[in-house]
C-alpha positions as MATLAB code, in Angstrom:
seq = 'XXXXXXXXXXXXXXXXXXXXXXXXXXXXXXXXXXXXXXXXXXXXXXXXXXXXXXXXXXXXXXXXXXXXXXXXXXXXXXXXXXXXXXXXXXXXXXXXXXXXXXXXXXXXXXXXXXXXXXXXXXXXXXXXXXXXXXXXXXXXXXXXXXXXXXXXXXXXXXXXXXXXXXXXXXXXXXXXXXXXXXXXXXXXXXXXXXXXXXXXXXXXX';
ca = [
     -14.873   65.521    4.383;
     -16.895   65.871    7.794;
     -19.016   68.639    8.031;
     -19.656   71.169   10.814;
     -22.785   73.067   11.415;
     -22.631   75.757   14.280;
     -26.289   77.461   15.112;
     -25.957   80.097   17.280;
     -29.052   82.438   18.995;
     -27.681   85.420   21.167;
     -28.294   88.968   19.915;
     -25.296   89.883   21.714;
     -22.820   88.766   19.255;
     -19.538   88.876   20.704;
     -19.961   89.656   24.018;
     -22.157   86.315   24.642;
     -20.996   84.165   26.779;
     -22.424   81.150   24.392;
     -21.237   82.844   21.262;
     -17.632   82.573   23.104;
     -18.585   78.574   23.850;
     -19.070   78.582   20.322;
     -16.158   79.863   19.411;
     -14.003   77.899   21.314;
     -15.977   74.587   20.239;
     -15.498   75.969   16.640;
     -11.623   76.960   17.018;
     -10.908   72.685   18.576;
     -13.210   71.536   15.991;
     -11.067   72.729   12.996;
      -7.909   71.883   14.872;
      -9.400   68.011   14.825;
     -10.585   67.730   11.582;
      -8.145   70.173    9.457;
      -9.859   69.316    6.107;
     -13.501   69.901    7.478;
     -15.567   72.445    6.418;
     -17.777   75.123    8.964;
     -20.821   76.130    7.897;
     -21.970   78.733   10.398;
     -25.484   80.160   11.173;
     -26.098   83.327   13.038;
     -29.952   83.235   13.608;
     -29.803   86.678   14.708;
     -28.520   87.707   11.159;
     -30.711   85.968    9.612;
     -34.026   87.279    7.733;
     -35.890   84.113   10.169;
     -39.731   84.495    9.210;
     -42.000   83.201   12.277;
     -44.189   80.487   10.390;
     -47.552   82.133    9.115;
     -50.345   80.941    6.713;
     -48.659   81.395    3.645;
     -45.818   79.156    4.524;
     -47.535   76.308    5.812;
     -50.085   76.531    2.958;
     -46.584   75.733    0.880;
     -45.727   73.274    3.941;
     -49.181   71.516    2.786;
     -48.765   71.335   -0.734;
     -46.505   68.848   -2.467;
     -43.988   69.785   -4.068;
     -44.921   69.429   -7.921;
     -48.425   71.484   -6.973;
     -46.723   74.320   -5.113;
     -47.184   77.988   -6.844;
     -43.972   80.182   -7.446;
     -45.118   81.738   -3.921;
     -44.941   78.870   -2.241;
     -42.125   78.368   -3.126;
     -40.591   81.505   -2.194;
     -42.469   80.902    0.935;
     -40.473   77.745    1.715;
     -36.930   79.074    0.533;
     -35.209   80.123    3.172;
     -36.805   76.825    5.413;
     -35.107   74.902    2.199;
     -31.469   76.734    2.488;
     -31.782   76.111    6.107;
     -32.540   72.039    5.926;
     -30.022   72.076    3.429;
     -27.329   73.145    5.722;
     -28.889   70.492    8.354;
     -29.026   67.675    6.017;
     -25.655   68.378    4.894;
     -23.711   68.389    8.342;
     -22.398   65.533    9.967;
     -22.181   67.497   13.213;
     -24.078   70.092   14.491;
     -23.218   72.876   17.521;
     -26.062   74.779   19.082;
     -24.967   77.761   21.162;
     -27.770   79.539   22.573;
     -28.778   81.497   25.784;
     -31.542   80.388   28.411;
     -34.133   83.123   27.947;
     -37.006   82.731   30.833;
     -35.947   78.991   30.954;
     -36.063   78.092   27.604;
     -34.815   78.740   24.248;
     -34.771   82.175   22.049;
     -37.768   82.536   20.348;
     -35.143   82.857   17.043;
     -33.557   79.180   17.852;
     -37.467   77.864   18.352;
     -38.223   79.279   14.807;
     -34.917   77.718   13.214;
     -36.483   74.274   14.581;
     -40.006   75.135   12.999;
     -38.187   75.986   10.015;
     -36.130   72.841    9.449;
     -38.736   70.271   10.992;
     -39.973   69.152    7.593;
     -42.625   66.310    6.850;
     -40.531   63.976    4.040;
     -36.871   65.310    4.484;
     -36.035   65.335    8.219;
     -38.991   63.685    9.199;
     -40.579   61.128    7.803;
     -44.580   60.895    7.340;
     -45.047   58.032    9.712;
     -43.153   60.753   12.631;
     -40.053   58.746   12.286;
     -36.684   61.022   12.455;
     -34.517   61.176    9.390;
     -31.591   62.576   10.691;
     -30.170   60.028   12.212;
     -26.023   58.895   12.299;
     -25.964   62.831   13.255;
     -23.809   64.215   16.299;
     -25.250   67.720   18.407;
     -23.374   69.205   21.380;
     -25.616   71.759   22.938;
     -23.525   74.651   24.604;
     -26.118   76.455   27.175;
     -25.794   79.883   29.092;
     -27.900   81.266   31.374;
     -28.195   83.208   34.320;
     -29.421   80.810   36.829;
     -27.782   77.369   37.149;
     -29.802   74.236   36.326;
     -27.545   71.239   37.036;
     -27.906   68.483   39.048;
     -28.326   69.683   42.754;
     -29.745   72.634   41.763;
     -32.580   73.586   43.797;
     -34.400   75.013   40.351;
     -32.939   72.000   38.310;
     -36.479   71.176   37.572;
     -37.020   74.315   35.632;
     -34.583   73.462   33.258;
     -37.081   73.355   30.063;
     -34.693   74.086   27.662;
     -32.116   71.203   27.921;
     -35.469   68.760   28.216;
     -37.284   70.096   25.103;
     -34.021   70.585   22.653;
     -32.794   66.811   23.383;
     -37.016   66.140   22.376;
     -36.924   67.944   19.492;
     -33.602   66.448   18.284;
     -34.414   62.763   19.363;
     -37.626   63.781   17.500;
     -35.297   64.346   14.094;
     -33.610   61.455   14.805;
     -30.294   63.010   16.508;
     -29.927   60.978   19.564;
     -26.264   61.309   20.199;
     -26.588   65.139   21.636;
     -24.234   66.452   24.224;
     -24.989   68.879   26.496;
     -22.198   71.740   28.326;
     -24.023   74.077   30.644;
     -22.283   77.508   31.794;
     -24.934   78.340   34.239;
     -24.258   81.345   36.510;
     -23.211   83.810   33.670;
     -24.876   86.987   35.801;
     -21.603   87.026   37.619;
     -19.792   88.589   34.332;
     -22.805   91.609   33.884;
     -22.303   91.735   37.826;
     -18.456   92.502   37.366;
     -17.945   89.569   39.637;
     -15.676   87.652   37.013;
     -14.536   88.789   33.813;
     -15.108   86.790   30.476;
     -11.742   84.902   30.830;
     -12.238   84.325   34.435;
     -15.363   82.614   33.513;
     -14.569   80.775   30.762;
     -11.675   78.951   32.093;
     -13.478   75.762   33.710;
     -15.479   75.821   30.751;
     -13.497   75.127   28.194;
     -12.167   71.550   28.987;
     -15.684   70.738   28.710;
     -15.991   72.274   25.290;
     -13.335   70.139   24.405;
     -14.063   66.980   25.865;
     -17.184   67.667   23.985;
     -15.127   68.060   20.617;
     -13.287   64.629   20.807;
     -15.702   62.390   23.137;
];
């Protein structure tokens, strides 16, 4: 059974425009593999802890020498590379906030980026045979021929940070432009529709 994990990082639930690329990556997903299973993460739901001392005193510590506070300090960072290590696929949908990621979707990495389980001690990613589509909104548009294409800081450092778990194979689908939907310029749908084959092309590459 293949195994799909969706991350997603807009607090606006519904009405984001990446929680909608989600949704449609989600809805082809299941349609291609009817016996898979979706294990979905809503960052924004989720009681994410910014790392402090405590945890990476537990981060430290092997294992067999780590207090019961440690290891409460490492739980929901061990629930969290659980779901990692267990998917075969993984969908990120997040927003472009000041050019790069949400600081929610940067703490999910710090979380999961573990020294002996997906990564090894000699810096060598574990995770590799994985598959990660990225789906991307922002305001501005960062493509190629974009006169601000060099800002684009979040595509560069999320395909680093995967390559750096060993994920190579990651996809990227970019809705840039999305102001035009708060602007009342397009609706949702409107929006959405040249989008979508590339959610789906993204599905079955």
């Amino acid at each position: 059974m293949t195994n799909l994990l969706v991350i997603e990082a807009s607090p606006r639930g519904k009405n984001s425009v990446s929680h909608n690329m989600a949704a449609e990556y989600v809805d082809e997903w299941r349609h291609a593999n009817p016996n898979g299973k979706v294990i979905q993460r809503d960052l924004t739901r989720t009681a994410l802890k910014f790392t402090d001392a405590p945890w990476l005193a537990a981060y430290f510590t092997p294992p067999d020498k780590q207090s019961t506070e440690m290891k409460d300090a490492l739980k929901l960072s061990d629930e969290l590379v659980e779901e990692l290590l267990n998917a075969d696929v993984v969908v990120i949908g997040t927003p472009v906030y000041n050019y790069n990621v949400p600081a929610v979707l940067k703490a999910w990495f710090d979380h999961v980026v573990r020294k002996g389980i997906t990564l090894g001690f000699s810096g060598e990613g574990l995770l590799k045979g994985k598959r990660c589509t990225v789906l991307l909104a922002s305001g501005g548009v960062y493509t190629v021929g974009s006169p601000i294409r060099e800002r684009d800081i979040a595509t560069q450092w999320l395909r680093l940070i995967l390559n750096v778990l060993g994920i190579e194979n990651v996809e990227f689908v970019a809705a840039g432009g999305t102001k035009v939907i708060d602007l009342g310029e397009q609706s949702r749908a409107e929006y959405m529709a040249p989008i979508i084959p590339l959610i789906r092309e993204a599905v079955n590459p």
